[in-house]
N, C-alpha and C positions, 0 to 999 in steps of 0.2 A: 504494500500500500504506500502509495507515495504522499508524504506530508505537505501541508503548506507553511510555509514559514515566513514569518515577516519579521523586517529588521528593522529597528526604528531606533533613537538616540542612546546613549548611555546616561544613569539617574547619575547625580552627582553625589558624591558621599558626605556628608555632615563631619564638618571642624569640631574640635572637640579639643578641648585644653589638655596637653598633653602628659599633665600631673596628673589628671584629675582618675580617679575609682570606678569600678563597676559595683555600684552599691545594688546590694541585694534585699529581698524580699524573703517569705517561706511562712507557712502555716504551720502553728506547731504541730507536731507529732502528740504531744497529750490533750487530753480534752477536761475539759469541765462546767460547771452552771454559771450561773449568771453570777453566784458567789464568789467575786476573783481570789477573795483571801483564801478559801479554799484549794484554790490552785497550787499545785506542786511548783517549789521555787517562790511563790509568789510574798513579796515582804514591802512594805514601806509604809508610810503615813496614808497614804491616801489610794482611791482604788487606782487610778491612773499609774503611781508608782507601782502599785502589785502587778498590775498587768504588765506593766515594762519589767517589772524582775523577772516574772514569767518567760518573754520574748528572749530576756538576756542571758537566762539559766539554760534553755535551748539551745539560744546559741552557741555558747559554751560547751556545753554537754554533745554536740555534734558529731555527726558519726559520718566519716574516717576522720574527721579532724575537724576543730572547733573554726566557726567562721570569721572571716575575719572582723576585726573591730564589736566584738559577741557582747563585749560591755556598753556600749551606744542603743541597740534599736529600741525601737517605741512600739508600742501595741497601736494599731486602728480603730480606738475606741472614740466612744462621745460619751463624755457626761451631758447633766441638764445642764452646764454652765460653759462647755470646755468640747467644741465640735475637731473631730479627730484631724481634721484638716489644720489646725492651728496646736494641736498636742503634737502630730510630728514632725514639728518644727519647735518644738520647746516650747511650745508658748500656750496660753492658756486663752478663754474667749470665744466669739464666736467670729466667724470664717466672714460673716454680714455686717460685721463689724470692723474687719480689721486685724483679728485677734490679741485685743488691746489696744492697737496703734502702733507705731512706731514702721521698724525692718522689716520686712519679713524674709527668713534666711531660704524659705524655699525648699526644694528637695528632689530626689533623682536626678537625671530618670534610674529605672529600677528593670534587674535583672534577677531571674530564677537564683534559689539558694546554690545553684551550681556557677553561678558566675558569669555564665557563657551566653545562658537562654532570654533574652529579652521580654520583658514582662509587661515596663509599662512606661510612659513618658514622664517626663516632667512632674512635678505634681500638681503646679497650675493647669498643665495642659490634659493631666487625668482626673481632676476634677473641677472643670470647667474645660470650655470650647479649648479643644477641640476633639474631646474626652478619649483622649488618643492611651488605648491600652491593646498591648496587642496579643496577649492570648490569658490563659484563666492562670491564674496562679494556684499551681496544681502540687507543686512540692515543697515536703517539709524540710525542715534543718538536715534530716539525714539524707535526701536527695528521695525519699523514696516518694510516690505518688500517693494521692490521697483524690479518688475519685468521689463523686458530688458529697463532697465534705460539709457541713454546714460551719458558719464562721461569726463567732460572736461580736458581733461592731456596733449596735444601735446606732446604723449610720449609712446615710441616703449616699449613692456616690459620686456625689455631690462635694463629701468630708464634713457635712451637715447631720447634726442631729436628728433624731430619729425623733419628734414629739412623745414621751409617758414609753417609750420602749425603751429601757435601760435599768430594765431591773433593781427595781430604787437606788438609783445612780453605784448598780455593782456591788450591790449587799444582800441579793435576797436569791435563792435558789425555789421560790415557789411555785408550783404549775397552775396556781391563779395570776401570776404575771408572766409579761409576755415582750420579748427583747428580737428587735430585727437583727433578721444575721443575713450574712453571705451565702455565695455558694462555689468552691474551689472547683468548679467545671464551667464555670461562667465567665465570661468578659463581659459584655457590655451591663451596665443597668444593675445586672443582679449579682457580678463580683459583692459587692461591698452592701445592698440591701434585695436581698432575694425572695424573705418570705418574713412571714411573724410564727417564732415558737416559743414554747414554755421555757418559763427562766431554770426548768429542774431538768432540762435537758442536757448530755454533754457535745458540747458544740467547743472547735479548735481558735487559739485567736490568731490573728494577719499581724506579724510583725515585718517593721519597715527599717532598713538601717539609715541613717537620719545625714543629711548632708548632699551636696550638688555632685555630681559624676558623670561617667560619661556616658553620650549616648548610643545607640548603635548607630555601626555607619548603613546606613540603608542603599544600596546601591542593587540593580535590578541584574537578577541573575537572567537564564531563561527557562521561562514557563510558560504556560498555560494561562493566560486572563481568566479569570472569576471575578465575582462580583453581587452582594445583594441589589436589587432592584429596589433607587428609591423611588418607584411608584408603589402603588397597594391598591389592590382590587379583590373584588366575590370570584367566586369559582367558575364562571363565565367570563373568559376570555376576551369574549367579543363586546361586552360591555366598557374593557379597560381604554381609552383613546390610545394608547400607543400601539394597540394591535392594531390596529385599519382593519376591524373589524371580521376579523379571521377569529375560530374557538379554537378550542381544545387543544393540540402541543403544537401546530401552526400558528397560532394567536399566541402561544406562549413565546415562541420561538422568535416571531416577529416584534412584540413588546423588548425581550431583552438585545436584539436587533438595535430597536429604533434610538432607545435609552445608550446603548456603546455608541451608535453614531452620534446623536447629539452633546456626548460628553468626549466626541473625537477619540475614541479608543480605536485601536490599531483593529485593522481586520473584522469591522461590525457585523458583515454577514456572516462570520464563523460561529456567531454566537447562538448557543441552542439554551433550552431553559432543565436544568436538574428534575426532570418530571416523570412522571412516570403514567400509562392509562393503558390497561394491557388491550391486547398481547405487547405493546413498544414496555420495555423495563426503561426506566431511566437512565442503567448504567449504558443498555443497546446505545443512548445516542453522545456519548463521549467517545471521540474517536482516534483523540491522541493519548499517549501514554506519559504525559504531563511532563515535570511537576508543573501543579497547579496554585497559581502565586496571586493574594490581592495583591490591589493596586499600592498596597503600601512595601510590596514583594514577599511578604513573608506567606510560606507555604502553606496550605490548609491540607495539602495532599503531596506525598514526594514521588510516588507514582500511579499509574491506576489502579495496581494491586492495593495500594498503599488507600488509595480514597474508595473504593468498596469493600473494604475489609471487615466493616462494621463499626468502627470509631473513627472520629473524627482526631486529625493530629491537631486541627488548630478549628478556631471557628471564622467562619463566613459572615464578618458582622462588618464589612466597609463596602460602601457603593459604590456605584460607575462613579461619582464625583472623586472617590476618595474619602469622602465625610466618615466618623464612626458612626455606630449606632450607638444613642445615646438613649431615650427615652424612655424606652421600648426593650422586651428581650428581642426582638423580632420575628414573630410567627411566618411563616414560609412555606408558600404551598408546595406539597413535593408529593402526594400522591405513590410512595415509595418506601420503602424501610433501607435503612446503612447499609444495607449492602446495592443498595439500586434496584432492588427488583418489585414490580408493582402489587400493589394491593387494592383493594377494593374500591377502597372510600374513595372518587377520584371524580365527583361532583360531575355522574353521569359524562365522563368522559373530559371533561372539562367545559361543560354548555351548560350547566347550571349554577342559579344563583340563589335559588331555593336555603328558604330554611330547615327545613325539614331531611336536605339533602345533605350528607358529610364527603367531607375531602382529607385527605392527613395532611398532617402540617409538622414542621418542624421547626427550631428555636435557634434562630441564627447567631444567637451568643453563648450556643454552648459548643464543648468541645470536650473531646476523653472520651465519651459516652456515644452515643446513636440517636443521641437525643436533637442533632442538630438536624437530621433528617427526618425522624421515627420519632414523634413525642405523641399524638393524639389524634383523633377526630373531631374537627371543628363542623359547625354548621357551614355550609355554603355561600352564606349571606356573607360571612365576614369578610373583611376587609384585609388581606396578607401583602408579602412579599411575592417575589422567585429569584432563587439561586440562577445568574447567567452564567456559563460556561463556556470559555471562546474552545474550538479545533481546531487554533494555529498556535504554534510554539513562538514565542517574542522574543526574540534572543536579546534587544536592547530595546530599553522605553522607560523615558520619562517625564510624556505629557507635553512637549514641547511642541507636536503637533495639532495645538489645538487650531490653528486655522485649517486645517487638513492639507497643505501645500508640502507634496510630497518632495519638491527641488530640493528642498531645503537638507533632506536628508542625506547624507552623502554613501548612503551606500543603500539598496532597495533588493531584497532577493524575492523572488517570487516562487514558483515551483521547483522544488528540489529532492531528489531521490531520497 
């Protein structure tokens, strides 16, 4: 089978002060209630200290070897007074305010407890615009994995407080109170506020190591375009405007089509939509063998084995602009289970928009699980996403091409064995 390939610029890589740290991130390895005194390690005056003794006793304690600067990180939490946004920065307050007034020293960006793995931006720029985090923080101090972990933060991620969810501000283990927490398979939205459980639960906490470092150099390897679609429509295709009123996995097709060209992405007609409506399996219409890279380059899939295998290595939660998903986890029509192959719910083909009618959907900010394809049956009515999937390899791109004037490029390969 001969590929199509398109070449288009090289990204440029991010300057980065050449002192500066890969400061790290990790979810502890032990768990406990809402009661942080109770926590193993945990000592100080106040619950904010126990938590940070917590993070630091972990770190310390680390297995093959303790991490570095183990005496520094800060827990993710929010008191009613003290929004974790302004705690891991030393400082106390809220985030609406300032956190006091004065400096603010900032923080990251922030890297997997391995050092290597990129986690998340800046921390102005992970919580708030341009809520750039790029995959779920998924490992603890010992490097081992910790899938949909729950994570005690009373804390929107936002680095805002959680209103009456903080377990009388970290003193009560009761299962008549009820504290938001995270979720360690998530990025967008629900990293840092995922769900509301009982304070008598044992949930892990988010420690951050505290100080500015470096970032990664983001520079585009080549892969495979993907992309969430930031449009959202019913189960009826031909309802959405960017189909030109085509259903089913032609109107799918044609939607994440129109949305690559409009935001100048390389090779728009490559693009098919992640769907599934049997006999077609969704995996049927992926036709190169990746890797499959957002627009920010980093991989969701390092080959095709690698993206039907049934987990997701990363999630699918930035659009053809590039934008994160912020709001929202992102529900996603897909019609499909992790491995690509279809299933039932499939909103009559893709022609309905019926309430009564279900489609599967999956959760474009998880990752680890099967959950970003395979999470449930929605009604047909609602409102989703779709995963685009370009069928040409990019070997360089970034973004430069938005007026589409191809001259410009100095090197253009088109069919190639």
């Amino acid at each position: 089978m001969r590929m199509q390939i398109l070449v288009v610029l090289l990204l440029v890589g991010l300057a980065v002060p050449a002192e500066a740290a890969n400061r790290r991130a990790f979810v502890t390895s032990v768990t406990g209630s809402g009661n942080i005194s109770t926590w193993p390690g945990a000592s100080g005056a106040t619950a904010l200290d126990k938590a940070d003794a917590v993070c630091r006793a972990r770190a310390a304690a680390a297995q093959p070897s303790p991490l570095p600067n183990a005496a520094t990180y800060r827990a993710w939490i929010s008191t009613a007074s003290t929004d974790a946004y302004c705690h891991v920065q030393g400082l106390g307050g809220k985030k609406a305010s300032g956190c006091g007034g004065g400096a603010l020293p900032g923080g990251g960006p922030w890297y997997l407890a391995n050092g290597i793995t990129p986690f998340a931006a800046t921390l102005d720029e992970l919580a708030s615009e341009p809520y750039a985090i790029y995959r779920p923080l998924f490992l603890d101090e010992n490097l081992d994995e910790i899938v949909d972990g729950r994570l005690l933060t009373g804390t929107f991620f936002s680095g805002e407080a959680v209103p009456s969810s903080n377990c009388s501000d970290w003193t009560s283990a009761s299962a008549a109170q009820q504290v938001s927490s995270g979720n360690t398979s998530a990025s967008a939205y629900q990293w840092s506020g995922n769900g509301i459980v009982a304070c008598n639960q044992a949930l892990h906490l988010l420690c951050l190591e505290p100080g500015a470092g470096d970032g990664p150099s983001q520079t585009w390897a080549p892969g495979a375009i993907v992309f969430l679609s930031s449009a959202k429509g019913n189960g009826d295709f031909a309802t959405w405007p960017e189909s030109d009123g085509l259903d089913g996995l032609d109107g799918a097709d044609r939607i994440c089509q129109n949305l690559a060209a409009t935001a100048h992405l390389p090779g728009p007609e490559s693009f098919v939509a992640w769907l599934a409506a049997a006999p077609v399996d969704a995996s049927d219409r992926i036709l190169t063998n990746g890797p499959f890279r957002r627009l920010d380059s980093f991989p969701i899939a390092f080959s095709f084995a690698d993206l039907v295998d049934g987990v997701a290595s990363n999630s699918l939660h930035v659009d053809e602009t590039g934008a994160y998903l912020a709001w929202e986890k992102g529900e996603t029509w897909t019609g499909a289970d992790a491995f690509g192959l279809a299933l039932t719910a499939n909103c009559s083909a893709w022609t309905s928009s019926a309430s009564g009618a279900l489609g599967r959907e999956g959760w474009a900010n998880r990752a680890r699980t099967g959950v970003w394809a395979d999470a449930w049956d929605s009604p047909c009515s609602d409102l989703q996403h779709l995963y685009c999937f370009s069928n040409r390899i990019a070997l360089f791109w970034d973004g430069f091409d938005a007026g589409g004037d191809l001259s410009r490029w100095s090197t253009v390969v088109g069919t190639v064995p």
